[in-house]
PDB file of N, CA, C and O in Angstrom:
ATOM      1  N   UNK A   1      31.145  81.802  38.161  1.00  0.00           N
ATOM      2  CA  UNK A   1      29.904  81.882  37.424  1.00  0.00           C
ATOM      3  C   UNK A   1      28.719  82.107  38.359  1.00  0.00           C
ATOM      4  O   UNK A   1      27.788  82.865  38.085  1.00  0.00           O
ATOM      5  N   UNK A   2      28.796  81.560  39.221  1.00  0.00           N
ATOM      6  CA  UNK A   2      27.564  81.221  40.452  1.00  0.00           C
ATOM      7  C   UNK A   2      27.671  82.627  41.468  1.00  0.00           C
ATOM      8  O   UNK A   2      26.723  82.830  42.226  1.00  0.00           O
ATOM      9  N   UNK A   3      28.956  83.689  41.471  1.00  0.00           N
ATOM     10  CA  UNK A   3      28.877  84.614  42.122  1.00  0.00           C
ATOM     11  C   UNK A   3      27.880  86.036  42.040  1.00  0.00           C
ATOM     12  O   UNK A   3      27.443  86.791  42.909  1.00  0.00           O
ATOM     13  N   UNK A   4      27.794  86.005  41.000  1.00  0.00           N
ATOM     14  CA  UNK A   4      26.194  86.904  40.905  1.00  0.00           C
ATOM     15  C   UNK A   4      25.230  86.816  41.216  1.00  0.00           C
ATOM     16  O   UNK A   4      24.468  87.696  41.620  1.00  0.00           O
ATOM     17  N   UNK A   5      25.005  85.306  41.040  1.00  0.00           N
ATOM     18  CA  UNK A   5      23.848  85.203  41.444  1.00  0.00           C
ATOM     19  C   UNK A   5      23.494  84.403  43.172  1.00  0.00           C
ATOM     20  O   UNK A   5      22.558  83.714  43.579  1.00  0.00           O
ATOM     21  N   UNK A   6      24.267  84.721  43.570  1.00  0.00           N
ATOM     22  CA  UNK A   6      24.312  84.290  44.924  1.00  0.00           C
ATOM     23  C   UNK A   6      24.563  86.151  45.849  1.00  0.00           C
ATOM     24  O   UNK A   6      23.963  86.399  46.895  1.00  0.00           O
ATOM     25  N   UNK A   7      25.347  87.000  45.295  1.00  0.00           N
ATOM     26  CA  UNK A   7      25.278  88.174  45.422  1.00  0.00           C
ATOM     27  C   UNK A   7      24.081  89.394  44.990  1.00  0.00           C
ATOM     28  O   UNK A   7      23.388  90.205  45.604  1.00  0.00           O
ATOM     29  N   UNK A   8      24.229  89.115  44.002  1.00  0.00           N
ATOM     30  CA  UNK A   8      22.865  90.025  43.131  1.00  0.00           C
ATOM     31  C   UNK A   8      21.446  89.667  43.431  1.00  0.00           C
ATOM     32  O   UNK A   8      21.561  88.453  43.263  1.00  0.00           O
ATOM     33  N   UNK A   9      20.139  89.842  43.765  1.00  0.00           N
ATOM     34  CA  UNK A   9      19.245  90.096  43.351  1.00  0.00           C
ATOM     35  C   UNK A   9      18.603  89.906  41.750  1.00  0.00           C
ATOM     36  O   UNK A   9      18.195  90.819  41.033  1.00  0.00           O
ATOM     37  N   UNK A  10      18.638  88.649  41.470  1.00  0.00           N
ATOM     38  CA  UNK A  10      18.363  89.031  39.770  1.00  0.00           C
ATOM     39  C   UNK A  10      17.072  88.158  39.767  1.00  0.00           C
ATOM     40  O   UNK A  10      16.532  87.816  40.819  1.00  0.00           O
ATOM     41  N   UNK A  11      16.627  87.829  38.598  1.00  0.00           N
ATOM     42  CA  UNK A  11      15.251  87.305  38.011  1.00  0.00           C
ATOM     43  C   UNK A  11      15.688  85.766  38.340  1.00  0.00           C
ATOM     44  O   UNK A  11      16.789  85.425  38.772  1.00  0.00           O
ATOM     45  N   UNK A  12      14.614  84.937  38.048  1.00  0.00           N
ATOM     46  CA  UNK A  12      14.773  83.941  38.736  1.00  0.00           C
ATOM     47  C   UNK A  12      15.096  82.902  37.366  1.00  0.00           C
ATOM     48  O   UNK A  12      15.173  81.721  37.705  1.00  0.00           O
ATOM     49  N   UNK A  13      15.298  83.154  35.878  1.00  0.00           N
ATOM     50  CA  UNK A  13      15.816  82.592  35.127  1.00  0.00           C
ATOM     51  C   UNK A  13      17.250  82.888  35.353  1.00  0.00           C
ATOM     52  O   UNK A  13      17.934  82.049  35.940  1.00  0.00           O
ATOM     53  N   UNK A  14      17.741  83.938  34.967  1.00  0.00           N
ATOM     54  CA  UNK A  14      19.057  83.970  34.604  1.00  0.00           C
ATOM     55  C   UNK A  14      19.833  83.702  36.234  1.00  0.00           C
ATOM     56  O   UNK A  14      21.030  83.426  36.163  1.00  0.00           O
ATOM     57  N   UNK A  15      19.312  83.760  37.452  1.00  0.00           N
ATOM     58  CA  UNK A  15      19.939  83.115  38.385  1.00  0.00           C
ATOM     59  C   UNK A  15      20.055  81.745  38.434  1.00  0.00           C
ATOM     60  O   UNK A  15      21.189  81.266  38.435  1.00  0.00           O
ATOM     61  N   UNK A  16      18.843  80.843  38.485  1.00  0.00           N
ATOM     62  CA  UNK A  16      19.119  79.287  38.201  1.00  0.00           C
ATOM     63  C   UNK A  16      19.925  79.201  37.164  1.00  0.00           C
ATOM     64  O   UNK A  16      20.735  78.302  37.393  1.00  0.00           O
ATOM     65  N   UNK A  17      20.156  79.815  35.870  1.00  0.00           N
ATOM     66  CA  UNK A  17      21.161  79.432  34.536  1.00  0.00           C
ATOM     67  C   UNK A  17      22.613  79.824  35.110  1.00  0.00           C
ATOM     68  O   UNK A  17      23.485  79.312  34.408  1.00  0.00           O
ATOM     69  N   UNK A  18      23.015  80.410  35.938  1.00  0.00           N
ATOM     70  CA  UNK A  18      24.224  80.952  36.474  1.00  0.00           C
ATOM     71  C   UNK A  18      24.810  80.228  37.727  1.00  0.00           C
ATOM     72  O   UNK A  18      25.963  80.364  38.136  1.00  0.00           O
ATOM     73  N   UNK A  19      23.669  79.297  38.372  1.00  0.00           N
ATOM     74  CA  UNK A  19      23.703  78.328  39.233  1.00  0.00           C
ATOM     75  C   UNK A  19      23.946  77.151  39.032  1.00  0.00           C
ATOM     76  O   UNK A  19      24.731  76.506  39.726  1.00  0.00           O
ATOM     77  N   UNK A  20      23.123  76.559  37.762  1.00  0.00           N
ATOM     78  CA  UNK A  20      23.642  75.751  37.275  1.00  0.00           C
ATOM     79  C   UNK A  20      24.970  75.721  36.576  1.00  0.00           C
ATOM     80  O   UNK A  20      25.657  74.707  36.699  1.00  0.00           O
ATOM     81  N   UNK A  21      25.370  76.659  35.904  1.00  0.00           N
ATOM     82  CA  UNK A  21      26.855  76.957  35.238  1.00  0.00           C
ATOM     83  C   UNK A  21      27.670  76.503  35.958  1.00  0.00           C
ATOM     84  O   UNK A  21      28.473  75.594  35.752  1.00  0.00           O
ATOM     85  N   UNK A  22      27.440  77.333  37.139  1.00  0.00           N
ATOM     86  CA  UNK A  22      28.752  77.180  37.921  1.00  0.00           C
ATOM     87  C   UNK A  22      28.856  76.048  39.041  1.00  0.00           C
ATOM     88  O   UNK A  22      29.721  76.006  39.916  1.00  0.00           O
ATOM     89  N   UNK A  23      27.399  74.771  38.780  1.00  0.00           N
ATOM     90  CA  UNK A  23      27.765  74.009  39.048  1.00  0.00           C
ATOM     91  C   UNK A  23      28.183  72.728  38.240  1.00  0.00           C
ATOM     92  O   UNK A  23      28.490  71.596  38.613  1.00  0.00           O
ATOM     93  N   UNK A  24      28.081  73.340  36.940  1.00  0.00           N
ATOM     94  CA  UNK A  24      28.780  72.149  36.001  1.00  0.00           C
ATOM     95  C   UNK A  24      30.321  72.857  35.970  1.00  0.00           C
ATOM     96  O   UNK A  24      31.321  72.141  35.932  1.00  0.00           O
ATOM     97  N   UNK A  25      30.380  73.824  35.984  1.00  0.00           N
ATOM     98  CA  UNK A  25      31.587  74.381  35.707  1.00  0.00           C
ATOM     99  C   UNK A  25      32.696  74.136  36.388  1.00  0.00           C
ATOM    100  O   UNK A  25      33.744  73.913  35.782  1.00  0.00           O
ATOM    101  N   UNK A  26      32.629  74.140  37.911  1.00  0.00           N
ATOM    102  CA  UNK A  26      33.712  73.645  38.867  1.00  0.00           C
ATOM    103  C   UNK A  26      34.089  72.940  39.361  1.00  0.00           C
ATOM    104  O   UNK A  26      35.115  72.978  40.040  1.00  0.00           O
ATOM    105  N   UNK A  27      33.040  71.638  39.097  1.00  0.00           N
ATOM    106  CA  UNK A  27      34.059  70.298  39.237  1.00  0.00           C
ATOM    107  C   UNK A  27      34.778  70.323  37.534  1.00  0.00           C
ATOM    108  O   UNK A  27      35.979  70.114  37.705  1.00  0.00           O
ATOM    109  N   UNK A  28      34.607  70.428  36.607  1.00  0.00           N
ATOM    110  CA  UNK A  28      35.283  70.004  35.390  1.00  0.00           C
ATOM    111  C   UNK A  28      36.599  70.869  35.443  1.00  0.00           C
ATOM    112  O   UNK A  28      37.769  70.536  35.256  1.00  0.00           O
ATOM    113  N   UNK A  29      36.041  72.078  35.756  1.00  0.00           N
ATOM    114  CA  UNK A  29      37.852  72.602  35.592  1.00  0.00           C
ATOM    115  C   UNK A  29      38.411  72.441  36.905  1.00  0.00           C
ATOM    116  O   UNK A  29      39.435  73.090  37.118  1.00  0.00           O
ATOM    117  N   UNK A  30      38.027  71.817  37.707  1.00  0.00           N
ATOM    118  CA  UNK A  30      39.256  71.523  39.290  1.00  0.00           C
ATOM    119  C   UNK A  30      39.364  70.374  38.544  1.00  0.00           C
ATOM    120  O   UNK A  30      39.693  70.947  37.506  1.00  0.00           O
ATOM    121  N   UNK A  31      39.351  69.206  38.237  1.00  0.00           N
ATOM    122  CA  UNK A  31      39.595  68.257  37.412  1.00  0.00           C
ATOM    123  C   UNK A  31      40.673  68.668  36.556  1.00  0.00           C
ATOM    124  O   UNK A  31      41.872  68.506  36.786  1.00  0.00           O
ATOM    125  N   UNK A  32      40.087  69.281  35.422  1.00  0.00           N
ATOM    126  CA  UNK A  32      41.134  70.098  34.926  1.00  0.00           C
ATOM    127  C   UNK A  32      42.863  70.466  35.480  1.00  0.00           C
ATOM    128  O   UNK A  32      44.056  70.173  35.410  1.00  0.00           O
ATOM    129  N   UNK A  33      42.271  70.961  35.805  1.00  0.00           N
ATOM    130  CA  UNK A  33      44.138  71.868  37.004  1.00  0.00           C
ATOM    131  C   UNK A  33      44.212  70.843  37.505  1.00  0.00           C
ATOM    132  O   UNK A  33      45.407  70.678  37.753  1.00  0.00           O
ATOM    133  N   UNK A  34      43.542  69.841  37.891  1.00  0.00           N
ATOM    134  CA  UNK A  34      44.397  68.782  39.219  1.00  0.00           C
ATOM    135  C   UNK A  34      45.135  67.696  38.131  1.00  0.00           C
ATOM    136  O   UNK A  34      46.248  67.291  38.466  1.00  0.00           O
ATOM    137  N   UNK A  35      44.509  67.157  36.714  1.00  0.00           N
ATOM    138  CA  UNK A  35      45.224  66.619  36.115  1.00  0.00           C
ATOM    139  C   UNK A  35      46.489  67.250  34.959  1.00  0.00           C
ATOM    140  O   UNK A  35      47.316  66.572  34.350  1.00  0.00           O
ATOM    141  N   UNK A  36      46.301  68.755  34.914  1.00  0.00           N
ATOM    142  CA  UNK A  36      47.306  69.317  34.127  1.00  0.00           C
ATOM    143  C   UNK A  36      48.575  69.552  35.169  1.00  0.00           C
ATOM    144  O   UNK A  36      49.644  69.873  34.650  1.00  0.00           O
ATOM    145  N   UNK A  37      48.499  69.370  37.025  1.00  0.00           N
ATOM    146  CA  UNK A  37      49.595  69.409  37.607  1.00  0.00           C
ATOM    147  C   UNK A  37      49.980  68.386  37.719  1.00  0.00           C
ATOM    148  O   UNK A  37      51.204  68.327  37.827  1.00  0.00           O
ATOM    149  N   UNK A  38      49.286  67.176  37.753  1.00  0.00           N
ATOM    150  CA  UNK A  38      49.571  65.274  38.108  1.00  0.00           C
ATOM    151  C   UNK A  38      50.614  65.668  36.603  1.00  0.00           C
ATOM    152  O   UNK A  38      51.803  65.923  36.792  1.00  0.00           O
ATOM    153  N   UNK A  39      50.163  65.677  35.474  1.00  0.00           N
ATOM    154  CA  UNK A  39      51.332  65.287  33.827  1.00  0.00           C
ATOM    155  C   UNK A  39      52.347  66.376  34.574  1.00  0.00           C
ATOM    156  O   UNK A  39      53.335  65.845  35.083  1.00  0.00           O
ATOM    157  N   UNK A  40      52.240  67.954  34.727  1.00  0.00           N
ATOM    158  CA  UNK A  40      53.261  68.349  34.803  1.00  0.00           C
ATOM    159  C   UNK A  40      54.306  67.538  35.887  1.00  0.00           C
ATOM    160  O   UNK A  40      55.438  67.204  35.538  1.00  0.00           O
ATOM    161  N   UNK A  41      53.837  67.307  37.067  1.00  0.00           N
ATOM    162  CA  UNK A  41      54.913  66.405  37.723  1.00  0.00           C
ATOM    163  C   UNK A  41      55.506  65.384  37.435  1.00  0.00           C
ATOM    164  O   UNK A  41      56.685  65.201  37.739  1.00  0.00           O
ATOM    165  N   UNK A  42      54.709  64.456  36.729  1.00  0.00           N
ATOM    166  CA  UNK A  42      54.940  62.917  36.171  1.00  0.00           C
ATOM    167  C   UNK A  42      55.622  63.265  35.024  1.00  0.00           C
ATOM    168  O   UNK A  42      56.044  62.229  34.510  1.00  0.00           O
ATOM    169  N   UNK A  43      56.019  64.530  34.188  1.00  0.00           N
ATOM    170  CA  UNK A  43      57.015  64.737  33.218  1.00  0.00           C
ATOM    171  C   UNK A  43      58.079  65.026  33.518  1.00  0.00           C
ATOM    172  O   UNK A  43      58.840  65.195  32.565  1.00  0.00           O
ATOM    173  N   UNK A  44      58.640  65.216  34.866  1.00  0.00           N
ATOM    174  CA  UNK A  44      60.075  65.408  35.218  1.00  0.00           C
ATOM    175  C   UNK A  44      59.866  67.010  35.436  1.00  0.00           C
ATOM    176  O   UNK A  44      60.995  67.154  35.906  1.00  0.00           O
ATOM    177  N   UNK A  45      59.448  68.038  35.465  1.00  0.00           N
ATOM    178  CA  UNK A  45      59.523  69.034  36.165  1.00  0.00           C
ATOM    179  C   UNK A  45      60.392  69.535  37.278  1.00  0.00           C
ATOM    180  O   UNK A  45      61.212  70.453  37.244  1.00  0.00           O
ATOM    181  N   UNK A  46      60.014  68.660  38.385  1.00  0.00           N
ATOM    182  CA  UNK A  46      61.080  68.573  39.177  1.00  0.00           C
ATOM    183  C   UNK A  46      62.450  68.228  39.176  1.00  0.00           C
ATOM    184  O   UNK A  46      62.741  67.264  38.467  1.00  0.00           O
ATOM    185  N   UNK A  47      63.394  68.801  39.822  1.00  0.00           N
ATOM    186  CA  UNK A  47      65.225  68.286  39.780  1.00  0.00           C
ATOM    187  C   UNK A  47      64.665  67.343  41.030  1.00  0.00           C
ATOM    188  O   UNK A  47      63.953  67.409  42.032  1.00  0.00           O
ATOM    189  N   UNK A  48      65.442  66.469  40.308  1.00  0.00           N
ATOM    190  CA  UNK A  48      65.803  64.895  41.521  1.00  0.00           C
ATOM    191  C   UNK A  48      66.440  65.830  42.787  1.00  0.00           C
ATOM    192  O   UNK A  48      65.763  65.768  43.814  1.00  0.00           O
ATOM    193  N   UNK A  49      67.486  66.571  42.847  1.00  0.00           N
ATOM    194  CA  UNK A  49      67.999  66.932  44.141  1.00  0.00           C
ATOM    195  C   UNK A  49      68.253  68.543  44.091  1.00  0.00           C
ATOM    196  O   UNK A  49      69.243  69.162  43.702  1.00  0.00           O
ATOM    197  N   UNK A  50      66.741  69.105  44.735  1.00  0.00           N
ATOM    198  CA  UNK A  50      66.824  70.362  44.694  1.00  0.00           C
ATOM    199  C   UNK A  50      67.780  71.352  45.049  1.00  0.00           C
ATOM    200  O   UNK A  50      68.040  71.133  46.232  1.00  0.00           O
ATOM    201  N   UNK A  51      68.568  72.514  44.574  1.00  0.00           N
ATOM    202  CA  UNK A  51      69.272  73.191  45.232  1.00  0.00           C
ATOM    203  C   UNK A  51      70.891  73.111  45.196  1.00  0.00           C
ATOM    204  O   UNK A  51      71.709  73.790  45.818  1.00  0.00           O
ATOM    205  N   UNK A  52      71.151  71.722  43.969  1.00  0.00           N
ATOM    206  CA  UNK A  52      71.988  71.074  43.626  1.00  0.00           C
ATOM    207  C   UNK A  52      72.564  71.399  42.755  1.00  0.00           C
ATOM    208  O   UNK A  52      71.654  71.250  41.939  1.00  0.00           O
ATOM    209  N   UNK A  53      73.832  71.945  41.848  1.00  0.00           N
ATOM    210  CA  UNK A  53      73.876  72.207  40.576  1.00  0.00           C
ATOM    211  C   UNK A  53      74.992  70.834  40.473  1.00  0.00           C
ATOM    212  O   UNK A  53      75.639  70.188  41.297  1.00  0.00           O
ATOM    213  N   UNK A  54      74.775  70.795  38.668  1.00  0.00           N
ATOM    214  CA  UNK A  54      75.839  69.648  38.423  1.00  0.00           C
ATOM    215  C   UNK A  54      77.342  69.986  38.349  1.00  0.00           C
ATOM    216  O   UNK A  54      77.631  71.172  38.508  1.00  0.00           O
ATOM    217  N   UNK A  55      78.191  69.236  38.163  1.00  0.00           N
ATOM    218  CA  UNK A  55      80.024  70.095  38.659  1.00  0.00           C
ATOM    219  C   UNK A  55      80.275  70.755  37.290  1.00  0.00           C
ATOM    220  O   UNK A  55      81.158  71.613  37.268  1.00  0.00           O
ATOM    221  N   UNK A  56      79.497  70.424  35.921  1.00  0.00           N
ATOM    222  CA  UNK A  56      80.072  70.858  34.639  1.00  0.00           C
ATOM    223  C   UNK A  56      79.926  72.785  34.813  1.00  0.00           C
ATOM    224  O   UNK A  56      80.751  73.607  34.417  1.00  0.00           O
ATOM    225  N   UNK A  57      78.433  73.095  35.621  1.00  0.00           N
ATOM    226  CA  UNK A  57      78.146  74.596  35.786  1.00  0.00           C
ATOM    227  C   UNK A  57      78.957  75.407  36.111  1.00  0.00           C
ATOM    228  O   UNK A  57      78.639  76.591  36.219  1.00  0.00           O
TER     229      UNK A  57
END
């Protein structure tokens, strides 16, 4: 969000509104992704012993 206006040349509203965006914006969604990978792991995702198949395969 914040890359335009750190690149571009623009007016000095719609740069602070694009500054601010993207500083509400990127802590909430790294939050985001860091707790949608914590559930995916803590749901079993992972095989207990990687690289392993069971003898029925």
């Amino acid at each position: 969000m914040a890359g335009p206006a750190l690149l571009c040349d623009l007016p000095d509203t719609p740069e602070s509104l694009l500054l601010r965006a993207g500083l509400v914006l990127a802590p909430v969604l790294f939050v985001a992704r860091v707790v949608s990978v914590l559930l995916r792991f803590r749901s079993g995702g992972q095989p207990s012993q990687p690289g392993r198949t069971s003898p029925d395969s």
